[in-house]
N, C-alpha and C positions, 0 to 999 in steps of 0.2 A: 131731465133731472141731473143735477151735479153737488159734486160737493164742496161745500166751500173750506180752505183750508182750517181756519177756526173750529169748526164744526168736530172736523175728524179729529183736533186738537180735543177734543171734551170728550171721545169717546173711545174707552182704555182700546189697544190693542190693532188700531185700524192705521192699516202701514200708509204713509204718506211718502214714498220714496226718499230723495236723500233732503228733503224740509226735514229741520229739525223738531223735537217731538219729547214734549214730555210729558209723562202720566200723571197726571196730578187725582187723585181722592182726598175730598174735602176730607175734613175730619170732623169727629163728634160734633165738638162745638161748636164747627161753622154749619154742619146738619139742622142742629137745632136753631143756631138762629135763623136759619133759612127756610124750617118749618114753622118758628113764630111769624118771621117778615113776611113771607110769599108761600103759603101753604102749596098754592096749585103749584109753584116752581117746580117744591118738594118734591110734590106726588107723581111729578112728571119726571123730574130727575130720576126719581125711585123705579116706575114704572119700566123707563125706559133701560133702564143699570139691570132689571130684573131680567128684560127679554134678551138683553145682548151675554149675562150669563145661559142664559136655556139656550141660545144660539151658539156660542162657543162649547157648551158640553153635547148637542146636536150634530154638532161638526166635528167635533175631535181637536177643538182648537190646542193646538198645543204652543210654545215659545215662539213661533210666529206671527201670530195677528192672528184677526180673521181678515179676510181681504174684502173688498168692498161689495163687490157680486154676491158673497157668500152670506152678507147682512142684508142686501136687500132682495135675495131670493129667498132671504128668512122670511122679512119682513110682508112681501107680494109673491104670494102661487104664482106658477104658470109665466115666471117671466120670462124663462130661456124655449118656452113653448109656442112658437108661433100659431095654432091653432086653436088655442082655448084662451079665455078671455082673462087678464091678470086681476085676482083675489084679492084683498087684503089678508094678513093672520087672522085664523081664525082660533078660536077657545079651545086648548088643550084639552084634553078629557082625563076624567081623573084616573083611566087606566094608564096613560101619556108619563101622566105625570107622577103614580105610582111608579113604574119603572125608573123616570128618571133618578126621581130618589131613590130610589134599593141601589141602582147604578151608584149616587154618591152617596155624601153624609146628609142625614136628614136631617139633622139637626147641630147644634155646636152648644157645646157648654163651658164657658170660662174658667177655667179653675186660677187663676189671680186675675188683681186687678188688669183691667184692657183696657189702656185709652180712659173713658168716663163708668167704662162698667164694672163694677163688683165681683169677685166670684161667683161663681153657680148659675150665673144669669143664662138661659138658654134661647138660642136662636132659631129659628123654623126655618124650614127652608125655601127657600126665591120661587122655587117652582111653581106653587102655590098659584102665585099672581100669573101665570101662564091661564090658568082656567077661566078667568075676567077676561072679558072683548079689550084690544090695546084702542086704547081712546085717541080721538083725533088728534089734539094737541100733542100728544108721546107720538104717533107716529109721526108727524109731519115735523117734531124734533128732530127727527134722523138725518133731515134734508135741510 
């Protein structure tokens, strides 16, 4: 397994030593036309944006990155485990994921306009999609 450097380029926070490096987050409305043009892109983009947040509040990511070990010993159990056989992630449980939320905000409410959203608009929170199997396609995005 490696990574290739584009890859690490698309996903926020993953240090590429001294290759230069910018974080780009689409914005609303290239979101949206990206869930009219190519729904499965969306969902995978999303999916995968969901699990590397629950990996960095997991980890304690703070102003460093996460480093690359630490997203994919998210991602596969048992890898720095030489005698047990390496997992995929498996389904958060919703006690998992209650704490994680009490730990942050569970949710986010607008108060002016944001980018394309109105006041009052409320957010749930990421963790959620932690309790969904991560699907073939979002994981083998990583790689």
């Amino acid at each position: 397994m490696g990574f290739d450097l584009h890859e690490m380029y698309e996903i926020p926070g993953l240090v590429m030593g001294n290759a230069p490096y910018e974080k780009y987050v689409p914005s609303t409305k290239e979101l949206h036309l990206l869930k009219k043009d190519d729904s499965l892109v969306y969902e995978t983009y999303w999916e995968v944006l969901c699990h590397f947040n629950n990996c960095s509040q997991a980890t304690n990511w703070r102003s460093g990155g996460i480093k690359q070990m630490t997203w994919v010993s998210y991602l596969f159990y048992s890898l720095n485990n030489k005698t047990s056989p390496i997992t995929r992630l498996a389904p958060s449980t919703d006690e998992e994921i209650e704490e994680w939320i009490n730990a942050s905000t569970s949710s986010y409410t607008t108060e002016s306009n944001e980018d394309t959203f109105k006041p009052d608009v409320i957010f749930e929170s990421f963790h959620h999609q932690a309790t969904v199997p991560i699907f073939d396609r979002a994981l083998l995005t990583n790689f």
